[in-house]
C-alpha positions as CSV (number, residue, x, y, z in Angstrom):
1,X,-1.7,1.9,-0.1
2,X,-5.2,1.7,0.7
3,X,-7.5,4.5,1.5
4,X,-9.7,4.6,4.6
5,X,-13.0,4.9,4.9
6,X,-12.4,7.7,7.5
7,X,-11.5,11.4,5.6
8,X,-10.2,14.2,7.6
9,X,-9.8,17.5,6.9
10,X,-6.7,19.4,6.1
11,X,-6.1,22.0,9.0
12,X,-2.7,22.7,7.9
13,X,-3.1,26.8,6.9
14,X,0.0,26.1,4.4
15,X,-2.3,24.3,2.5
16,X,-4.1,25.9,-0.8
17,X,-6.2,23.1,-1.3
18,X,-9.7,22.8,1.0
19,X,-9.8,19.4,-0.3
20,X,-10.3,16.5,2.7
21,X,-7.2,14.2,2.5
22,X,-7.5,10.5,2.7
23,X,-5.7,8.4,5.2
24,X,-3.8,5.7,3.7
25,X,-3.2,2.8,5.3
26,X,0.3,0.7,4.6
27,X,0.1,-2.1,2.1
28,X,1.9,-4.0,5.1
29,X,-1.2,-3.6,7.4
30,X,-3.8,-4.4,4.6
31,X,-6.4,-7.1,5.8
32,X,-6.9,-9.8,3.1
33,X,-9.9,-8.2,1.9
34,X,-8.3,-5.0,0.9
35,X,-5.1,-7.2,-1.1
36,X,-8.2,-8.6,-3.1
37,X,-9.7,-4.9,-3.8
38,X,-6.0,-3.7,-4.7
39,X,-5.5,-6.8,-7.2
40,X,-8.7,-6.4,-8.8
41,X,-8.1,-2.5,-9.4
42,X,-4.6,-3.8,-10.4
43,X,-4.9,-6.9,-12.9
44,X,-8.6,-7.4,-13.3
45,X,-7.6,-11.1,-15.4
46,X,-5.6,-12.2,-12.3
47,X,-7.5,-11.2,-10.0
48,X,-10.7,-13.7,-11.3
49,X,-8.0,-16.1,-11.8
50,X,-6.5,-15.5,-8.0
51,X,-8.8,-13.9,-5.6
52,X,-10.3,-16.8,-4.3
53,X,-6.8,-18.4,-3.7
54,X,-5.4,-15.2,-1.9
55,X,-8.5,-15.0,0.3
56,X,-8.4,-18.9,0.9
57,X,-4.5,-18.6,2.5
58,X,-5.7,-15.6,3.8
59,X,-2.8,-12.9,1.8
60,X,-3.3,-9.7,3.7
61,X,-0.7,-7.0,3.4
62,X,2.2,-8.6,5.7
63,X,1.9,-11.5,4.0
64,X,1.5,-9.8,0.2
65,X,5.0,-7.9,0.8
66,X,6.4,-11.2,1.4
67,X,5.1,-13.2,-1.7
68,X,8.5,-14.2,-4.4
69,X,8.4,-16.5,-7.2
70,X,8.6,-19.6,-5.0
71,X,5.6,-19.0,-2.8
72,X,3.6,-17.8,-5.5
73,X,4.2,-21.2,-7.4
74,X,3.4,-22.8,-4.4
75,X,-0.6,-20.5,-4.1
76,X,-1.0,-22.2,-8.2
77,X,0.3,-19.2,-9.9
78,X,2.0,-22.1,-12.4
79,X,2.6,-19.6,-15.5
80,X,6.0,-17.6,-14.9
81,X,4.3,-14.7,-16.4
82,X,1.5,-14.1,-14.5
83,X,3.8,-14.6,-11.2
84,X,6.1,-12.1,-13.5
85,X,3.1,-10.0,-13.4
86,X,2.0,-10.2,-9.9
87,X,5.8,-9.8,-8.3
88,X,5.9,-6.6,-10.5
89,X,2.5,-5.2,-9.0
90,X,3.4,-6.0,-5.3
91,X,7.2,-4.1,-6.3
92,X,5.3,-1.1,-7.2
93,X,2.8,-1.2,-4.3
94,X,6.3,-1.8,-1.8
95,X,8.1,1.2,-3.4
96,X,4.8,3.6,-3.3
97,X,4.7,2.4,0.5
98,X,8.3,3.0,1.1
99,X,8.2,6.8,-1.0
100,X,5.2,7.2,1.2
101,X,7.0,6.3,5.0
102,X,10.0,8.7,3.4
103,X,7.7,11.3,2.5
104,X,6.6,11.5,6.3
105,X,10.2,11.7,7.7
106,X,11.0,14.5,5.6
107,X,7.8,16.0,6.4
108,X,8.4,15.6,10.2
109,X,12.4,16.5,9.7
110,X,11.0,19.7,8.0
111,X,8.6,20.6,10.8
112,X,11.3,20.1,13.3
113,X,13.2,22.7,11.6
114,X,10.4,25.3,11.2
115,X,9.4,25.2,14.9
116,X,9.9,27.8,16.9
117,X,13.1,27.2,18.9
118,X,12.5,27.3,23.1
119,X,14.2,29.8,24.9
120,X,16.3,28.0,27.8
C-alpha cells in the first residue's frame, strides 16, 4: 500500500493516539508511478535494473498484482532469481493488501455490533 498525500485526522474518541493517520491507497489502484516508488523502497538493485521497463509497459498496481514468472520473463527479467525476487515482493505487497481489506471488515463488523440498536 501506498500512502496519500492527503492526511486526515483521527476523530475516533477511542483512539489514544492524536497522531493524523495516513490514507492508504490499494496496491491494486496504484498508478505506475507509485509501483516504481514501491520497487525502489523495495529492491533498490532491481529497481535501477527495472524501473524503466515497468514505466515503459506502464505496470501500475492492477497490472503489478497480476505479474507471474511468465510475464515477467516476457518484461526481460531473464534471471529466475531476480523474477524469484520480484514475485516474492509483489506476494508480500498482495497479502498486506488483503490483511488490510480484512482489517476493514472486521472493523465495520465490529461497529455494527457496538451501535446502538433502533427501537421499532
Amino acid at each position: 500500500m501506498v500512502a496519500e498525500s492527503s492526511v486526515s485526522s483521527s476523530t475516533d474518541s477511542s483512539s489514544t493516539s492524536s497522531a493524523p493517520l495516513v490514507r492508504l491507497v490499494p496496491c491494486g489502484h496504484w498508478s505506475t508511478e507509485q509501483v516504481v516508488s514501491w520497487l525502489k523502497r523495495t529492491d533498490v538493485h532491481l529497481a535501477e535494473k527495472y524501473a524503466d521497463v515497468f514505466l515503459e509497459h506502464d505496470v501500475n498496481g492492477a497490472a503489478l498484482i497480476k505479474l507471474n514468472d511468465k510475464t515477467l520473463r516476457e518484461l526481460g527479467v531473464q534471471l529466475e532469481s531476480e523474477r524469484s525476487q520480484l514475485m516474492h515482493q509483489i506476494y508480500r505487497q498482495i497479502i498486506k493488501q488483503e490483511i488490510f481489506d480484512l482489517q476493514r471488515v472486521m472493523d465495520s463488523v465490529q461497529k455494527e455490533n457496538v451501535s446502538p440498536k433502533r427501537a421499532k
